[in-house]
N, C-alpha and C positions, 0 to 999 in steps of 0.2 A: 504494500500500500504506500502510495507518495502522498505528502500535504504540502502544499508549498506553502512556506511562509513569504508574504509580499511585504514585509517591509524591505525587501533589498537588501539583504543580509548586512543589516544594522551594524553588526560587527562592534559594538560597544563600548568604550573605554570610559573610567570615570576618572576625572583629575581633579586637580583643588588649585586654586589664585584666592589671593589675597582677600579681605574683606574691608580692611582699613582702606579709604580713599584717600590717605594726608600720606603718600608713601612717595618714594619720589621710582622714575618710571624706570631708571636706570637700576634699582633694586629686584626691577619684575621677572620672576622664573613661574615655571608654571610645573605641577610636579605629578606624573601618570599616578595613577594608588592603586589600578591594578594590572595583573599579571600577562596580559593577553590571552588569556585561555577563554574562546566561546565568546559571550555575548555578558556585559556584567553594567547594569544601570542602576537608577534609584537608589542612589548611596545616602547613606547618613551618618554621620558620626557619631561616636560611641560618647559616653557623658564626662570622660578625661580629656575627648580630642587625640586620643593615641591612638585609636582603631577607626576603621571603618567599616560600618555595615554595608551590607547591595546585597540585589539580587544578580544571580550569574545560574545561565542555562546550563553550564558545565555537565559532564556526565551524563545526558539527556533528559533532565530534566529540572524545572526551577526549582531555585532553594535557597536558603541566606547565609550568607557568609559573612565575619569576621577579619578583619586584616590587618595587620599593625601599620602606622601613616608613619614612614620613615622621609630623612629629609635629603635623599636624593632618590633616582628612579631607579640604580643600581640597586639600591638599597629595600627601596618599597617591594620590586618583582623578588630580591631574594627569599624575603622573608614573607611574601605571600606563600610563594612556591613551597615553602618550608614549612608553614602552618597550617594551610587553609582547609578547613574540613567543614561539613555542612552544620549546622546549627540546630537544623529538625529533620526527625526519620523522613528518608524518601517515601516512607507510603503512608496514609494514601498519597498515590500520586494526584496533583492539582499545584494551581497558581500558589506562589508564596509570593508576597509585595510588599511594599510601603515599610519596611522592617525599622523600629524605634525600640531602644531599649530605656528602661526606668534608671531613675540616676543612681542605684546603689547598682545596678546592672546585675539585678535578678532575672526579670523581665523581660523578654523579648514580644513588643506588640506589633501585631501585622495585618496585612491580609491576607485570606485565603477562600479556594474555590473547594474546601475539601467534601464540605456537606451541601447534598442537591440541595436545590429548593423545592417547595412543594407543587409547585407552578410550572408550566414550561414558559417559557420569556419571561421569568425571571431570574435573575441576577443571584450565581452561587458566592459573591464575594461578602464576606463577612467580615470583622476584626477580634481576634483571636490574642491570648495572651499565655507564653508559656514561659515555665519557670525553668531556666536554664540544668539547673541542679540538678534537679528531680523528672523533669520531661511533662510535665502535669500543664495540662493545658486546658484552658476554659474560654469559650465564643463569650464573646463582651455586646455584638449584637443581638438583638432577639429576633426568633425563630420568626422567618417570614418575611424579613426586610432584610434588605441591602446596605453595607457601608464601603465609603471607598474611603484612600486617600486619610489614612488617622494621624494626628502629629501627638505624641506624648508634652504636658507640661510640665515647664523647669521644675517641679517641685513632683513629679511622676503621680500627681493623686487624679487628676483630671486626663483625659481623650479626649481628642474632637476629632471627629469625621465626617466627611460629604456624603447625605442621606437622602434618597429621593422618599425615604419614610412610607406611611402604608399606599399611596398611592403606587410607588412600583415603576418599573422603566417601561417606558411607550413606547420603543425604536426610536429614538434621540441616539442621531450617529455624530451629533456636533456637540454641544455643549447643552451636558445632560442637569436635568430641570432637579438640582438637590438644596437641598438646606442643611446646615453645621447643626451636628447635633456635639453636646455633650454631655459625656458622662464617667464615670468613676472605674479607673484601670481596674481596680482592686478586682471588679466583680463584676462591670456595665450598669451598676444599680444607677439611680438619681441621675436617667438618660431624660435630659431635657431638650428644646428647640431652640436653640440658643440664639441661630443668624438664621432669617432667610432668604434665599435665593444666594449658594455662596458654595464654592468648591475649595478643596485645597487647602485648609487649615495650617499656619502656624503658630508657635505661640511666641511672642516677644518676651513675656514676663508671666505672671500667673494671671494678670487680667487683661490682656492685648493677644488680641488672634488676628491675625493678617491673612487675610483669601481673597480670592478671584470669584469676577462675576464678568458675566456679558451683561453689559446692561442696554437699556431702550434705542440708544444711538448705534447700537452693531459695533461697540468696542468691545474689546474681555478688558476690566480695568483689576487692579488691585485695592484692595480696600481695608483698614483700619475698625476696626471695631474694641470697645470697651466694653467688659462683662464683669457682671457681677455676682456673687454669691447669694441665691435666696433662699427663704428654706423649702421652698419647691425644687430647686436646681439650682439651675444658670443661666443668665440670663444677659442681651447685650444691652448696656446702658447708653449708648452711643455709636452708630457706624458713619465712616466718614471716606470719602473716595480720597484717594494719595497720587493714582495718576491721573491723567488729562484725558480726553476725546482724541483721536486722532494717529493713533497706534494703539496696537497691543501689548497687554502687559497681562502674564497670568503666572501661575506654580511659582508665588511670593515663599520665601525661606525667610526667617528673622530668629535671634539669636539673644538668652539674657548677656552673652558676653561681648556681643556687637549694638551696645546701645542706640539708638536712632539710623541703625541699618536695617535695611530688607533688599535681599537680593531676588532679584525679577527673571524669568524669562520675558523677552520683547520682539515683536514683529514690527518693524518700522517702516515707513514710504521708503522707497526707492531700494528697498532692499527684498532677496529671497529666501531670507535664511533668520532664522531664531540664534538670539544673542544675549546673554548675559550681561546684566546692569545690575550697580549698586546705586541704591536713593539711599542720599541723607537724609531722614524725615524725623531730625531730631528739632528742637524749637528755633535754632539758627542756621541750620544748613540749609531754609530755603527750596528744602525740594530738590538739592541738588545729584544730577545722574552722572556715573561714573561706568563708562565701558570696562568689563573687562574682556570680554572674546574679541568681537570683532577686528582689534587694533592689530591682532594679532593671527587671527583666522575668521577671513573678511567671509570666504565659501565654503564654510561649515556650519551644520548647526550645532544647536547648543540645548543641552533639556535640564531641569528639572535641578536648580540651584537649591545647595542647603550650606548653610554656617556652622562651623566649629561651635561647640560649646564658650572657648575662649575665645571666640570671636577675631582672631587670629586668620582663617580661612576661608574661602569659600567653595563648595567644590560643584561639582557635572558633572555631564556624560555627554559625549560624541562620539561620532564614529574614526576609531583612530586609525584607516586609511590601510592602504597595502601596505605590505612589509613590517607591519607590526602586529605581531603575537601570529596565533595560528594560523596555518596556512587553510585557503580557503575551499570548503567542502562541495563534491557533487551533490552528494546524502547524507542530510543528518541525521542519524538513528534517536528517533524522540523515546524517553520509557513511555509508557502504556496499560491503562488496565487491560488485562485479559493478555499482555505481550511480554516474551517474545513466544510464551506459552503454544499461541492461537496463530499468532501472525507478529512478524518484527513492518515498526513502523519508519516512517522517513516522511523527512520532508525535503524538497526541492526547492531552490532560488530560481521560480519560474511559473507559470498556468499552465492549466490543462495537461498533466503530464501523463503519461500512460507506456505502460511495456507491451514490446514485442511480446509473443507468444511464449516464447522460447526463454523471456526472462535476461537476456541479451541485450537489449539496446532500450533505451526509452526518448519516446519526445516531447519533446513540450514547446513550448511557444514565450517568447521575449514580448509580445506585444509592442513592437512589430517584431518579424522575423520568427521562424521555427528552425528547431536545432533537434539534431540526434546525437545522444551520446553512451557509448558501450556503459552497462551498468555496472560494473566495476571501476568506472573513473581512470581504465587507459586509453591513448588516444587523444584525447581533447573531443571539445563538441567540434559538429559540424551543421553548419548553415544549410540547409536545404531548402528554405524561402524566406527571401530578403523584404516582403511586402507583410500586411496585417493578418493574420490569420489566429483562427481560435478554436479549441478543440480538437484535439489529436484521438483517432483511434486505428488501430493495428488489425489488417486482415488475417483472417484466422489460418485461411490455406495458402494464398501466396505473400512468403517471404518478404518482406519489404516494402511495402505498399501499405501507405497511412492514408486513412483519410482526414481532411480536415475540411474548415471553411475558412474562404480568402475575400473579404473585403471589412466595411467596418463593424465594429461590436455596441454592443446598448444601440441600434437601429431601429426602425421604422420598418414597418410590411413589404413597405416598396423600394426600399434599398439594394442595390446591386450588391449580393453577396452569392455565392455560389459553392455549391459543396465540389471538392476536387479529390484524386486520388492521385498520389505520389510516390512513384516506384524507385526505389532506390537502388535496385540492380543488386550485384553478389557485390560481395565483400572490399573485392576485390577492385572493383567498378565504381567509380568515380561519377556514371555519368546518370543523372537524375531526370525523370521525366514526368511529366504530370497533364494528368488527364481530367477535362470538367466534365460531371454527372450531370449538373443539371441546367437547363436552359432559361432564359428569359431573368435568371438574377432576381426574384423577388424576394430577398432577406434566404436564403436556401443556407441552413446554417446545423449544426449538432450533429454528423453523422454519425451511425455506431453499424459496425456491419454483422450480421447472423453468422451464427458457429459455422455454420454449412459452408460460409465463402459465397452464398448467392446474393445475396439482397443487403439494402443499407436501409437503416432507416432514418428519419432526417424530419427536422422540422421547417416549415417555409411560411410563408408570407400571400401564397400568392391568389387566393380568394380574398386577401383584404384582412386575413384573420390569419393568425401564429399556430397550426396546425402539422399533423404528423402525417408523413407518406414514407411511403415505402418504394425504391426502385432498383432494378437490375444491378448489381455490384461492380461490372465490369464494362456494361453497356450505359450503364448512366439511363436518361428518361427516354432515351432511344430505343431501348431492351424492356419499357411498361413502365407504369406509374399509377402506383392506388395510394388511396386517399382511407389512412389509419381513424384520424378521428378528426372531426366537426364541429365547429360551434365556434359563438363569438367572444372569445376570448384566447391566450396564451398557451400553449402544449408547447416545450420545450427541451431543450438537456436531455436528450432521451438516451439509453444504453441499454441493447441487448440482451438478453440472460447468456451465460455459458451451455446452458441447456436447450435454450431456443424458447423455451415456453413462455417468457415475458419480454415484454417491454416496458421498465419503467420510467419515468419524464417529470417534469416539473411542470404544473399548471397552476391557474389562478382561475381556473372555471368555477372556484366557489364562492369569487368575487370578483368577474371581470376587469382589470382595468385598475384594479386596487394598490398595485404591485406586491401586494401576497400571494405566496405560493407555498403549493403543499405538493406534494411526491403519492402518484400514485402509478398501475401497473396496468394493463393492457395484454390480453393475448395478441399473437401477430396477425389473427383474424378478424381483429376487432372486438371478440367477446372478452366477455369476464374481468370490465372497467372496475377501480374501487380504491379507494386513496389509502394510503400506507401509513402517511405520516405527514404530522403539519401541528406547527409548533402556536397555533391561536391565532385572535383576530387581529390582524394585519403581520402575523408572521410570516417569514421568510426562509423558506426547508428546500434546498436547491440540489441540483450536480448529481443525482443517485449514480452509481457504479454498484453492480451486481458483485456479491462475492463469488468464488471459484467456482463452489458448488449450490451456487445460485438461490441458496437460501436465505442472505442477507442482501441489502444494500448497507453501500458507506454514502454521505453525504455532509454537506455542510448545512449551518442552520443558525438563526438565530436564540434558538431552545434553550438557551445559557444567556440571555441577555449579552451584557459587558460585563467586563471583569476591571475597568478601572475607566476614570475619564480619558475618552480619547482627548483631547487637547495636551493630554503630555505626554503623546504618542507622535511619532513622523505621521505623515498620511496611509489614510487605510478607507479604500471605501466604504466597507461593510465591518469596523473593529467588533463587529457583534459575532465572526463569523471564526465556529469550532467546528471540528470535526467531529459526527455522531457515527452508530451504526446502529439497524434495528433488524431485526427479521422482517420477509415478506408480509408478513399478516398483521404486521404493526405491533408486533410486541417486544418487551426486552430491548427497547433504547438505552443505549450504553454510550456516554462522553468520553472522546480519547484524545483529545487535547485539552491542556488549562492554560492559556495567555490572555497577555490583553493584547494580540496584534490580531492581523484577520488574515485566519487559516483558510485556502478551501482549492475547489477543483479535485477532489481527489478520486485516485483509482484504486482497483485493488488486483493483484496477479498471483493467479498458482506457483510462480518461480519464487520458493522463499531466500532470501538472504540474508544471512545473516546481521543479527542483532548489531552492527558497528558500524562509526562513520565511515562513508568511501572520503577521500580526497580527490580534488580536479582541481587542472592550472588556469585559473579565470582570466580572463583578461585585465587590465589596468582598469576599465569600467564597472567590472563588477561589484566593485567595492563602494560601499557611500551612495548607492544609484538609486536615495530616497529623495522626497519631497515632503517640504514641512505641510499641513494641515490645509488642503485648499480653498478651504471655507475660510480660512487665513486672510486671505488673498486683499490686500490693498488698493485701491482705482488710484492709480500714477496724481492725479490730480489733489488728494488727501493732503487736506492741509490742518495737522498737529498744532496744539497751543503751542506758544514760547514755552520752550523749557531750558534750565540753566543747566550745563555741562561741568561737571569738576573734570577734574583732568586724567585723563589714559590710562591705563595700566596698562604698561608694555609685558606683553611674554619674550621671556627668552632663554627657557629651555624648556620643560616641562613643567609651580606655583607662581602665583604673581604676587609678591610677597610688597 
């Protein structure tokens, strides 16, 4: 089975720069804190300032780590390398996040996707707190609701977290509709509503929490809030906006040992990229902002700032580029429930990926371009179409011949797309050729072709409506053409069985037009229609792929809501999107991934391979080949209040001190 993950293999590093803005620029070093192994973000520092927490995929699967902050990079990678072991058992397998320890560093508070919800579309992320010693661990939200994004107070009696509370997530793929709740590490007891409308909790002191809001203008600003102790709760006595209109500004970090600091992520005019600022928002600094990324790496992004204890530092995550830490993967072997037991999983830096028959080569598609590459990761890829295509599937009797569809994707009925077959000839054979099925180009898109090697079946456009046919495998609609299923609305994604006996597809026939979709199955005759699986009203259950022995589908789906705000995530269309499997008859849905990035397209093949990552030599593009938040996006003409500038922090080697 492959899952691609589409952030563009993030590739992770977290660093620390300065926090003080009165520093002079010729002091500025910028210092890595970890090791290069995998993907490692969400850092926060420990309550001395001498470690650092994060999450890191390492191993195949999320988990939180510990690391001592030493003060050069030589130093940091050695004695990661030398230390680092996980902090919670790998099982159950699920998301581990947001990782905060209590100031006496008993406590480790986080999030996690470990216990479903009762609901489908909603949200398994909770906040959790375990007692390092002992392994004793107790959920701090209650049964039913959602928490994201928790920050521990300097005094560790108090949590706040981003809650969309009993209302629940509605598909918000941007910036998701929560309010700060707080309440008591100890236990989650005296859980009150503290802020609303507000993400991203920090806390400056024990009565100042600083969070991100989009507010009415279409900014994400950061905001100020005062709270107080009552004997109901908690409650805010004061909120008050700190940035302006005109840019964004959200994932605020503040610190008791950085007084009148808060470090910001920022989207700004005329730029593409998320950048680190420190505001003086003490009673005389005026409001004043202090670059620290940019000056230094103008085309990189920047996520998710937090301050030292002693306020000494500030640290991030970026993607730290080729040639730093591991070399970069074909297949990453992900853990899994039910794996490597059932099936070893993987994921791919790619869509639509699928293996040959034989378990030997797989393709997938760049968006644009599709590529074949031996599934052992020798060879390198190779380009077999340089134009847009989408959807890869592998003929069952001849060797070599993929089907796909080549014009544009998210289209219209009447869009010029066309399903094609692509022969790649023996091994040996260099020379590729490809043949179109079907004519006239009305959106002709999803091919999956029958066990037998005769027929393909394919969704089209061309009655006006998104509909399933079926036609000749080698003669394309020259060789016949019937017409699977009817009506007005969406039949999609469709894939074969290994046994022949179904077909199943994604539709939105139980709400035209809604863009909901649910997964149901189809004999190749037409009969014995009836939906499998579909994750509620206005849910999104796409991509089915039949297992081996044709008893399962795998699919993607929104059936796990999100697992954290997407805004301090790179771009993801669908950040709602995990990978499930369920049996044919709709029973025994099983979740086999926990992130928050958006998994999907996947397939599943009889050729098992083993449980381990392959390696492949990527190009110099492959690396960083993300985009910050499109909803982001600035109009050139944006024009920001005055704001006062304090001066640069130069990097110049790896902290900006």
């Amino acid at each position: 089975m492959a899952t691609p993950l589409l952030a563009a293999l993030l590739a992770a590093a977290l660093l620390a720069s300065p926090a003080a803005p009165a520093v002079s620029a010729s002091d500025g070093t910028i210092l890595r804190l970890t090791d290069g192994v995998s993907v490692n973000y969400n850092g926060n520092f420990a309550p001395a300032s001498d470690s650092i927490l994060f999450v890191s995929e390492r191993n195949g699967s999320l988990n939180l780590y510990l690391s001592p902050v030493s003060s050069s990079r030589r130093e940091a990678l050695e004695a990661a390398a030398a230390t680092l072991s996980p902090l919670l058992p790998w099982e159950p397998i699920a998301l581990k996040d947001r990782p905060s320890l209590t100031p006496d560093g008993s406590r480790l508070v986080y999030v996690s996707t470990a216990v479903p919800a009762a609901e489908p579309r909603s949200s398994w992320a909770a906040v959790y707190s375990t007692e390092l010693s002992t392994g004793r661990t107790r959920r701090l939200t209650p049964l039913g609701v959602a928490d994201f994004s928790p920050a521990v107070s300097p005094s560790g009696e108090w949590t706040a977290a981003a809650s969309p509370g009993a209302a629940g997530w509605s598909g918000e793929v941007e910036d998701l509709r929560t309010d700060i709740y707080v309440f008591r590490t100890a236990d989650g007891s005296r859980r009150s509503l503290a802020i609303r409308d507000g993400g991203w909790p920090s806390w400056a002191d024990e009565t100042t929490v600083f969070f991100h809001r989009r507010d009415s203008d279409g900014w994400y600003g950061v905001y100020r809030a005062e709270i107080s102790v009552t004997g109901d709760g908690v409650e805010a006595a004061s909120v008050e906006r700190i940035t302006p209109p005109g840019f964004h500004a959200f994932t605020p970090a503040a610190s008791p040992g950085a007084r009148g600091l808060v470090a910001v992520a920022t989207r700004r005019a005329g730029s593409d990229y998320r950048h680190i600022e420190v505001i003086d928002v003490s009673d005389d600094g005026k409001n004043a902002y202090f670059e620290v990324t940019r000056p230094v790496a103008p085309r990189v992004h920047h996520f998710n700032p937090f301050i030292s204890p002693d306020g000494a530092r500030v640290g991030y995550h970026r993607c730290r580029g080729r040639g730093n830490g591991d070399s970069p993967l074909l297949l990453e072997n992900i853990k899994s429930p039910g794996s490597p037991d059932t099936f070893s999983l993987f994921r791919i830096d790619g869509s639509f990926p699928s293996f040959s028959h034989d378990g030997k080569k797989i393709a997938f598609v760049g968006l644009p371009g599709m590529y074949v590459v031996n599934s052992d990761g020798s060879g390198g890829r190779r380009k077999i179409f340089s134009g847009n295509a989408f959807s890869t599937s592998w003929d069952w009797k001849r060797n070599g011949v993929i089907y796909t569809s080549i014009g544009p994707d998210f289209a219209s009925e009447s869009t010029e797309v066309d399903v094609v077959a692509i022969s790649l000839g023996d091994d040996d054979d260099e020379t590729i050729s490809m043949k179109k099925l079907t004519v006239g180009g009305e959106n002709n898109a999803f091919p999956s072709p029958s066990p037998d090697g005769k027929w393909v079946v394919f969704r089209s456009g061309r009655s006006g409506n998104k509909n399933l046919y079926i036609i000749n495998a080698e003669d394309g609609e020259a060789g016949g053409i019937r017409r699977l299923t009817e009506g007005p609305w969406s039949d999609t994604m469709c894939n074969w069985s290994p046994d022949g006996e179904w077909i199943a597809f994604a539709s939105d026939r139980h709400d035209p037009g809604s863009g909901s979709f649910a997964i149901y199955t189809v004999h190749p005759n037409g009969t014995g229609l009836r939906r499998v699986v579909h994750s509620g009203d206005g849910g999104r259950t796409n991509h089915p792929w039949f297992s081996p022995d044709s008893k399962s589908l795998v699919f993607t789906s929104d059936y796990a809501a999100v697992s954290a705000e997407p805004v301090s995530n790179p771009h993801h269309y669908q950040p709602y999107g995990e990978i499930f499997t369920v049996d044919i008859d709709g029973s025994n849905i099983r979740r086999l991934t926990h992130n928050s990035f958006e998994d999907g397209t996947p397939s599943w093949t009889p050729y098992f391979l083993e449980p381990r990552d392959v390696g492949e030599t990527l190009q110099a593009s492959g690396r960083c080949a993300f985009q910050d938040c499109h909803w982001l996006n600035i109009q050139d003409d944006a024009q920001p209040e005055e704001l006062i500038y304090g001066k640069s922090c130069r990097v110049e080697s790896h902290v900006c001190h």
